[in-house]
C-alpha positions in Angstrom: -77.1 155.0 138.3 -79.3 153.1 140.6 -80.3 154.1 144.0 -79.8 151.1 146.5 -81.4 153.1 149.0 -84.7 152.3 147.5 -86.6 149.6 147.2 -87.9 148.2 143.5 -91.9 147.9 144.7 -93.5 151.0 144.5 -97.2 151.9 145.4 -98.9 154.6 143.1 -102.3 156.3 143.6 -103.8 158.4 140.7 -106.8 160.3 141.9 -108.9 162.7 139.4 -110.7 164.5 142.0 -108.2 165.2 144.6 -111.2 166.3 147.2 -111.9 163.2 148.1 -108.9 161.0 149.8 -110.6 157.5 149.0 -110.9 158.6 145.8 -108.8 156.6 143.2 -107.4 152.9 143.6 -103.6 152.1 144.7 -101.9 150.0 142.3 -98.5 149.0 141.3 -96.8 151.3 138.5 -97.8 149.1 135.8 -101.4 149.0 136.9 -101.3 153.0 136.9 -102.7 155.5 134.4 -103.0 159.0 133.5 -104.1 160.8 130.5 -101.3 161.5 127.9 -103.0 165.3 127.9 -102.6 165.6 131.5 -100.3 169.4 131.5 -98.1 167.8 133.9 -96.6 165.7 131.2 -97.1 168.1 128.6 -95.9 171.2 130.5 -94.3 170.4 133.8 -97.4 172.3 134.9 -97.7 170.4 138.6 -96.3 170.6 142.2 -94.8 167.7 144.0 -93.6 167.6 147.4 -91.6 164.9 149.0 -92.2 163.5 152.7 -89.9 161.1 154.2 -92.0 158.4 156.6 -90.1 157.1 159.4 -92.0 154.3 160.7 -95.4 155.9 161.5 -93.6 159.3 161.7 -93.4 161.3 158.6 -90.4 163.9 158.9 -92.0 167.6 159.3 -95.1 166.9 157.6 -96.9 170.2 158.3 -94.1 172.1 156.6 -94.5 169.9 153.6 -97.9 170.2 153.7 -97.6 174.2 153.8 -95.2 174.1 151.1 -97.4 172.2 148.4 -100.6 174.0 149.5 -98.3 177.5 148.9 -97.1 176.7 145.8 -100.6 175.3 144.2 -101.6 178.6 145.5 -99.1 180.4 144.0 -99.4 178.3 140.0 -103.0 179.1 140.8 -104.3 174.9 140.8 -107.3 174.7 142.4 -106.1 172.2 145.5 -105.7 172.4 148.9 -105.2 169.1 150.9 -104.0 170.0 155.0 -102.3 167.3 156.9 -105.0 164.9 157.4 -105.7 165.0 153.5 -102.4 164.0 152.7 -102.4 161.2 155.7 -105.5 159.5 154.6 -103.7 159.1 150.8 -100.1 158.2 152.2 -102.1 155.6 154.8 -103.5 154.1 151.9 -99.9 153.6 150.0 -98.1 152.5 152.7 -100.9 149.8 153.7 -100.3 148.6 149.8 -97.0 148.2 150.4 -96.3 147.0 153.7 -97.8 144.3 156.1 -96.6 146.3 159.2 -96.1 150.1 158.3 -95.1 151.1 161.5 -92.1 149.0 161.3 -90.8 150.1 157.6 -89.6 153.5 156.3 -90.9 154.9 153.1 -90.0 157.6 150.2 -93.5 159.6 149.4 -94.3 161.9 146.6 -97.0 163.6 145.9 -97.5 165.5 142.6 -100.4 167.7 141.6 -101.0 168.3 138.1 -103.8 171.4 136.6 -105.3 168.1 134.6 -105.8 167.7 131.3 -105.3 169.8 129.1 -108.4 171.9 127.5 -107.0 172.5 123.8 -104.9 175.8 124.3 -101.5 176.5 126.5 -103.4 179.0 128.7 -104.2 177.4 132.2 -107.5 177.4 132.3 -108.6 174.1 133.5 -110.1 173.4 136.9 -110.1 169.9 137.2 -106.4 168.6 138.9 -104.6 165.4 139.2 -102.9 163.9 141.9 -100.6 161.4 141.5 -99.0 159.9 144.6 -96.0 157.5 145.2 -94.4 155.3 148.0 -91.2 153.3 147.6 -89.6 151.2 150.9 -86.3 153.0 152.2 -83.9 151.0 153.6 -81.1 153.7 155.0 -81.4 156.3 157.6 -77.8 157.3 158.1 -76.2 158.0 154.2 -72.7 157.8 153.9 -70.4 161.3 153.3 -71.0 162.6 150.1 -68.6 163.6 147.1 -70.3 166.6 145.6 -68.8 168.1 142.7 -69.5 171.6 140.7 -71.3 171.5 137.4 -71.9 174.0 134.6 -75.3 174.3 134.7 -76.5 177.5 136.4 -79.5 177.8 139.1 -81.6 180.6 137.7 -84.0 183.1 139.4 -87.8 182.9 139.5 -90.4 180.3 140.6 -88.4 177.3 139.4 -86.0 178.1 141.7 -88.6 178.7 144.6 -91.4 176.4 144.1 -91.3 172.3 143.4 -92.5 172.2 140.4 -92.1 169.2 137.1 -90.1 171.7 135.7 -86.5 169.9 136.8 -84.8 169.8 133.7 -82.0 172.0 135.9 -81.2 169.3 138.0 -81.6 166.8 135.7 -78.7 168.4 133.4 -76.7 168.8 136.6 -76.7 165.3 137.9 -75.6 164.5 134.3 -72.5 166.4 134.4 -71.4 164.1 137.1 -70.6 160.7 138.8 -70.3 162.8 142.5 -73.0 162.0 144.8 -74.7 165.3 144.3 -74.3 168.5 141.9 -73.3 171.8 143.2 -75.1 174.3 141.1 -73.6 177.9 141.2 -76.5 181.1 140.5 -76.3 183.0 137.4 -73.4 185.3 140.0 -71.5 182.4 140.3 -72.0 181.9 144.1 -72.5 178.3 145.6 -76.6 178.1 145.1 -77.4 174.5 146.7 -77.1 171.0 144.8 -78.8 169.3 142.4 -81.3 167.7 144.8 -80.5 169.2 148.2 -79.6 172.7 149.8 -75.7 173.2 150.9 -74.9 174.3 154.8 -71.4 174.8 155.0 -69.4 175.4 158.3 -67.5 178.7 158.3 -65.7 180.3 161.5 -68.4 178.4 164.1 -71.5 179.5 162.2 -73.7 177.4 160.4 -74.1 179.3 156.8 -76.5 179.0 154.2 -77.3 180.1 150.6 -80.5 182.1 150.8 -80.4 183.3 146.7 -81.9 181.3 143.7 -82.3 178.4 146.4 -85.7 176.5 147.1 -85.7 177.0 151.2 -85.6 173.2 151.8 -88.1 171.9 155.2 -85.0 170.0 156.1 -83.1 172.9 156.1 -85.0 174.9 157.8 -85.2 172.3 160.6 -81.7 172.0 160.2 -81.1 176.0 161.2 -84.0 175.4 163.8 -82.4 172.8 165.5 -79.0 174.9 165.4 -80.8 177.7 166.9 -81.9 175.3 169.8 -78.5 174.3 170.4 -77.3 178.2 170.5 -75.3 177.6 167.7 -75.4 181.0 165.4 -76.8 180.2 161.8 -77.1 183.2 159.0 -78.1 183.1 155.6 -75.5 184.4 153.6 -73.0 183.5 150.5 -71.1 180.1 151.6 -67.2 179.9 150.5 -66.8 176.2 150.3 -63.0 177.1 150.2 -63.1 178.6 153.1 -65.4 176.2 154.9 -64.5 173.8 157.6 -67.0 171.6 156.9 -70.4 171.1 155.1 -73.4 169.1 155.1 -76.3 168.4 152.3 -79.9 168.6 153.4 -83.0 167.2 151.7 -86.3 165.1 153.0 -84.6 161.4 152.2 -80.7 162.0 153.4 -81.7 164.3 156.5 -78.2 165.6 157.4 -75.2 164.4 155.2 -71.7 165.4 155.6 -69.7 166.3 152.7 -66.7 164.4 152.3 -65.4 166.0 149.4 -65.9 168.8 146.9 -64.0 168.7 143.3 -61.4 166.2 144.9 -61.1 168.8 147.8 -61.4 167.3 151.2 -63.8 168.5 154.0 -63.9 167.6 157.9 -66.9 164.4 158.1 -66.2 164.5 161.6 -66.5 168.3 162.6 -67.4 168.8 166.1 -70.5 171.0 165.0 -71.4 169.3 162.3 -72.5 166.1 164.9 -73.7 167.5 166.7 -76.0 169.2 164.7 -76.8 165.8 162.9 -77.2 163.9 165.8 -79.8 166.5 167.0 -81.7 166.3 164.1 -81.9 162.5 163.9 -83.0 162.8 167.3 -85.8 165.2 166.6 -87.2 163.0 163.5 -86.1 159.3 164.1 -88.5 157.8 166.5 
């Protein structure tokens, strides 16, 4: 299933010593290369973070920035980069791709990787990769989404927390279905978030969100922020979709998008609150 949401050209940076931001050369895919022992093929054994640029704007970009730098911290890989380290490498991408990057939108990924690997499983290297990516988006506002429930459990622990290569769970899940996105149940049974976004579901007024086996999504946090601003009450708690007069996926790319639909079940796309809360959002992102 393609994605018409993104453009085919795609800029790639590979850098071997991530200290350095002009380190490395930006290159189209084909052009790109890493080691075949690098761990992050072998093991999964990187971070990545997605940042969504609008224009010369990237959405929340500290956040993301935190959340990379916390969970290299946390799988012990010696990097660090701070907002104006991860600029200087975006800057380059985007300049690849477009002649104006002010006046295009772009999909970013960066992935860190330990490097390669030293002969045993233990991580003991101290040398990481960085691999970075930029592809041209061409929507802002996605259409209401069909989401649909799949077998496949989220689990506890840091795959559930952190973003790391380890996504086989979300791969299985998007296989299960044709639906726009996956709704993953925990190892409870309880609505956990989708495949590739977290799940905010109107219930009785109040925004409500999963808060177990979920990655804490920037978007959704900004997403409860914004609520907050608006005095509308938010709480992290178990979300009966059932029950819910509305709902709304969150991620980096889609920003706020209403759920039409879960298993064939219809859900408001027009809730009073649920426009509000978009439209606010938008506003606070989309220069």
């Amino acid at each position: 299933m393609s994605r018409d949401d993104l453009a085919d050209e795609t800029a790639v940076l590979v850098q071997t010593d991530p200290d350095d931001p002009s380190n490395g050369r930006v290159t189209g895919p084909g052009d790109a290369r890493i080691s075949p022992l690098d761990r992050g093929f072998l093991y999964g054994d990187a971070a990545f973070e997605t940042v969504r640029w609008y224009g010369d704007d990237p959405a929340f970009l500290p956040a993301h920035v935190d959340r990379l730098d916390a969970a290299l911290a946390e799988l012990s890989i010696p990097a660090e980069f701070g907002v104006e380290g991860l600029t200087a490498r975006v800057d380059r991408l985007r300049d690849w791709l477009f002649e104006d990057p002010a006046d295009n939108d772009a999909y970013v990924r960066v992935s860190v990787t330990r490097g390669d690997r030293s002969g045993v499983l233990s991580p003991t290297e101290t040398d990481p990769t960085l691999v970075a990516i930029a592809k041209p988006l061409t929507t802002r506002r996605y259409d209401p989404a069909t989401v649909e429930t799949v077998e496949t459990r989220r689990r506890g622990g840091p795959l559930s927390r952190l973003k790391t290569h380890n996504y086989l769970p979300g791969v299985l899940a998007k296989g299960e279905t044709n639906a726009d996105e996956a709704l993953m149940r925990d190892d409870r049974g309880a609505v956990a978030s989708g495949a590739a976004s977290n799940v905010v579901a109107v219930q009785d007024g109040t925004l409500v969100t999963p808060d177990r086996n979920v990655r804490p999504g920037v978007t959704r946090e900004a997403v409860l922020d914004v609520a907050a601003d608006l005095g509308i009450d938010t709480r992290l708690a178990p979300v009966d979709l059932d029950a819910a007069e509305a709902a709304v996926l969150t991620n980096t790319t889609w920003g706020v998008r209403p759920v039409r639909s879960v298993d064939g079940d219809p859900l408001a796309t027009d809730h009073d609150l649920v426009r509000t809360v978009a439209e606010a959002y938008f506003d606070r992102v989309v220069p």
